[in-house]
N, C-alpha and C positions, 0 to 999 in steps of 0.2 A: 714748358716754361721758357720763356723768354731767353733772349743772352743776355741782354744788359740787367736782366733782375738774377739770373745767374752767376754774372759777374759780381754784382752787388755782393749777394749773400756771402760769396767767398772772401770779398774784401771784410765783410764785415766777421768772420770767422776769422780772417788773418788779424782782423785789430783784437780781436776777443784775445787770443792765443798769445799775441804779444803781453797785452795789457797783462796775463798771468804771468806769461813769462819775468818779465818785469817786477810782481808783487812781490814785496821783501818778507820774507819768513818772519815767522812767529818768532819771537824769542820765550824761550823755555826755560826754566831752572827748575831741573828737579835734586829734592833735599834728601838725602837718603843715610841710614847709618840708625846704631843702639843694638839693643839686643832682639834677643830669640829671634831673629830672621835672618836670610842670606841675602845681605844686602850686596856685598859686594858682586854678586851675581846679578839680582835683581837691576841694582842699579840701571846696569848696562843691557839687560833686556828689554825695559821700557824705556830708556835712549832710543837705541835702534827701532822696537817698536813704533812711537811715536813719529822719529824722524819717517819713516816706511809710510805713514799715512797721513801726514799734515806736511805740509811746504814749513816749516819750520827748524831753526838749528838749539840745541837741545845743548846744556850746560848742567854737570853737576858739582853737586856741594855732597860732599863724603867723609862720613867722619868714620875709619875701622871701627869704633869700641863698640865691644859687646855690652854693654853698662846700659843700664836707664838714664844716663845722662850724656850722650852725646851733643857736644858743642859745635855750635857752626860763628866760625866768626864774621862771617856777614852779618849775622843777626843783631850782632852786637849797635850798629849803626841803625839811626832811626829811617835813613833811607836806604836803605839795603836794596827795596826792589825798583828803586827808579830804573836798572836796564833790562827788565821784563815784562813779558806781556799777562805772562801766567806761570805760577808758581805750582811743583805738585811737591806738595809736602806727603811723603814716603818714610818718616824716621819714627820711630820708639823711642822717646823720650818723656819716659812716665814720671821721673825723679826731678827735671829739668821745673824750680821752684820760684826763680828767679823773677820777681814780677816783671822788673825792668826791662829785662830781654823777653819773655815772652807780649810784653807792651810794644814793644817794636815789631815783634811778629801781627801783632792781630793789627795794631794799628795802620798798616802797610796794608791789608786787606782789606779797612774800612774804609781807607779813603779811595781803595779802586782797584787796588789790585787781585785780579779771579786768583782763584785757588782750587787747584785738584787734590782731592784728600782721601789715601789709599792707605787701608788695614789701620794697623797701627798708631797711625795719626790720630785715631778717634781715642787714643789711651796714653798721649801726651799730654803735659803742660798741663798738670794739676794737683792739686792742693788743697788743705783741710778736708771739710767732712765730702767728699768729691765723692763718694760711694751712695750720695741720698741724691736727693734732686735739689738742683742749686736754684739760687733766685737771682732774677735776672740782676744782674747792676754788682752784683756780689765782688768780691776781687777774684774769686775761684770761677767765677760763671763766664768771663769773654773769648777763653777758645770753644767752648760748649757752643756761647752764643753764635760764634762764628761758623762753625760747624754747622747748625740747626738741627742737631739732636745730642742727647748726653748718651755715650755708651761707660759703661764701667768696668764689664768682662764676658768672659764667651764661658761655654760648656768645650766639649773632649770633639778632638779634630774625629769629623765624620762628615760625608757628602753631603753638599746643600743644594739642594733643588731650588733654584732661583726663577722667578716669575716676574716677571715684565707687565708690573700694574697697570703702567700708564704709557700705553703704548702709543698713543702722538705727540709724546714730546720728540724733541728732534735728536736727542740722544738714541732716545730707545726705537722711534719707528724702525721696524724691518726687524728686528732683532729678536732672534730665535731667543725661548727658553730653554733654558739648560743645565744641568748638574754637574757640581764640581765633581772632583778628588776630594780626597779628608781634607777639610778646611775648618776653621775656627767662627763658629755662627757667635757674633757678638749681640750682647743684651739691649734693649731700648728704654732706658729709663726716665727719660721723655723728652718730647719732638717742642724743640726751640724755632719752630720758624720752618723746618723741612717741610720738603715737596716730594712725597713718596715716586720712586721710581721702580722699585722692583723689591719683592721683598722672598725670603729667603725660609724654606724649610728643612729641618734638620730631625733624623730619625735615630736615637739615641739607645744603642741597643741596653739591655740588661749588665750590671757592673756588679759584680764580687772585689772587695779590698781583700786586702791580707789577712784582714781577721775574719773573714768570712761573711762580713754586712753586705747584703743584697741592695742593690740600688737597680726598681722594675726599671723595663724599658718608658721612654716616653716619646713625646716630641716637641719641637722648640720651634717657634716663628719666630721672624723681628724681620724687618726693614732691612733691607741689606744696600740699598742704592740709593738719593737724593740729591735735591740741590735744594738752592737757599737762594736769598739776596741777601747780604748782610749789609748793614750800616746805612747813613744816609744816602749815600750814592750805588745802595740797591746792587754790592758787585755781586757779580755772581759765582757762585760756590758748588761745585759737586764732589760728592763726595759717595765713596763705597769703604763698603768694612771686608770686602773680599779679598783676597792676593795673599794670603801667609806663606801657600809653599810654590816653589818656583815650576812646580807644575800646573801651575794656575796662573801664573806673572805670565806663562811661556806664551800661553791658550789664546790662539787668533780672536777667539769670543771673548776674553778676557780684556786685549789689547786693542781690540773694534771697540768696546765701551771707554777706555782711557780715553783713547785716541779722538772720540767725538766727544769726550767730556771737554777736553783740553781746545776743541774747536768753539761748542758752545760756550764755556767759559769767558772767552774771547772774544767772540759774536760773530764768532765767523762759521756758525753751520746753521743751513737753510730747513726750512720747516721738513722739508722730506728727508731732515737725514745726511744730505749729503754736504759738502764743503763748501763755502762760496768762493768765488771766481777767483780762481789762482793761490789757493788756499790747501788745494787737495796734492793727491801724489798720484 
């Protein structure tokens, strides 16, 4: 090879290299807090996570209480997420009824803002007969809607063997299947709009209660990964029902699907999977 087409190539690797160097990070808000989870732990391991594998700087919103109704006072404001790029809503807040604040929530995502939505989120922000299947337009249906799937509860923490349906989207290429730890397999009471990603099987041994009633063993499927486009401007949404105990938040395998959710969401991960230019770490 030449020198002067040698020299080239390097210049042109020195401008690549800057131009990333230069790329201003993701801004991140993740919402985290409510009950039955270790949030406060959590929290801080998909911080660092994420930070570890997106050019991004990472911000959260934490509320301690153990309650179904943890309060974020950002939400309160209708433009709460004007300084993010992508929000991962992480909280249990199944009791939180409030139309007005949860209107400020979805509406922030309709009009553009991605959204990453881990476990428990799929068992927030809902009301009346929320245990049947809702109808679109309903007052009880726009975090459903936003979501793209209704879940309403899981069976008894036990391994889930996860399978990666659709393996060229750019989340999932390259990515092994693999079985959790006892994790909580959530129900699908039906798909608003989702784009299956990976979906989840759960083997449920044989159960005695106290009185002696035999409950045989079985097995449970459901969808355990997706994304969506919500609203007129198509954002885009993924979402998983995985991550209850923090030995699954910890799980490099766990944190490689956040972490390229939070890229896709964004539009900043390329069809192979990987980051686009100055995006990655």
């Amino acid at each position: 090879m030449k020198l002067r087409t040698l020299l080239a190539l390097a210049a042109l690797v020195g401008l690549t290299s800057t131009l990333a160097a230069e790329q201003k990070p993701l801004r991140v808000l993740i919402v985290a807090g409510g009950c039955c989870h270790d949030y406060a732990t959590q929290k801080e391991v998909l911080k660092k996570g994420i930070e570890a594998r997106v050019n991004a700087v990472v911000e959260v919103a934490y509320d301690p209480t153990k309650s179904t109704k943890p309060l974020f006072e950002l939400f309160k404001s209708p433009d709460w997420g004007k300084n993010f790029d992508v929000v991962v809503h992480d909280e249990c807040a199944a009791d939180i009824t409030d139309q007005a604040y949860v209107a400020n929530i979805v509406n922030a995502h309709k009009n553009g803002l991605p959204a990453v939505n881990l476990h428990c989120a799929m068992h927030s922000y809902r009301w009346g007969n929320f245990r049947t299947a809702v109808k679109a337009g309903d007052d009880n249906a726009s975090w459903y809607e936003m979501l793209g799937l209704q879940s309403t509860g899981h069976g008894p923490q036990q391994p889930i063997a996860i399978t990666f349906t659709d393996k060229s989207h750019p989340v999932t290429t390259g990515l092994a299947d693999w079985t959790t730890v006892n994790e909580e397999l959530y129900n699908n009471v039906q798909v608003l709009g989702a784009k299956t990603l990976a979906t989840g099987n759960q083997k449920i041994p044989e159960r005695k209660d106290k009185k002696g009633k035999v409950t045989p063993a079985s097995e449970a499927n459901a969808i355990v990964a997706w994304t969506n486009e919500f609203g007129p401007k198509k954002t885009r949404i993924f979402s998983t029902t995985i991550g209850h105990n923090n030995a699954t938040v910890e799980d490099a395998r766990y944190l490689d699907l956040v972490g390229r959710a939070v890229l896709w969401s964004a539009g900043k991960l390329e069809a192979d999977g990987k980051p686009s230019a100055g995006f990655g770490k």
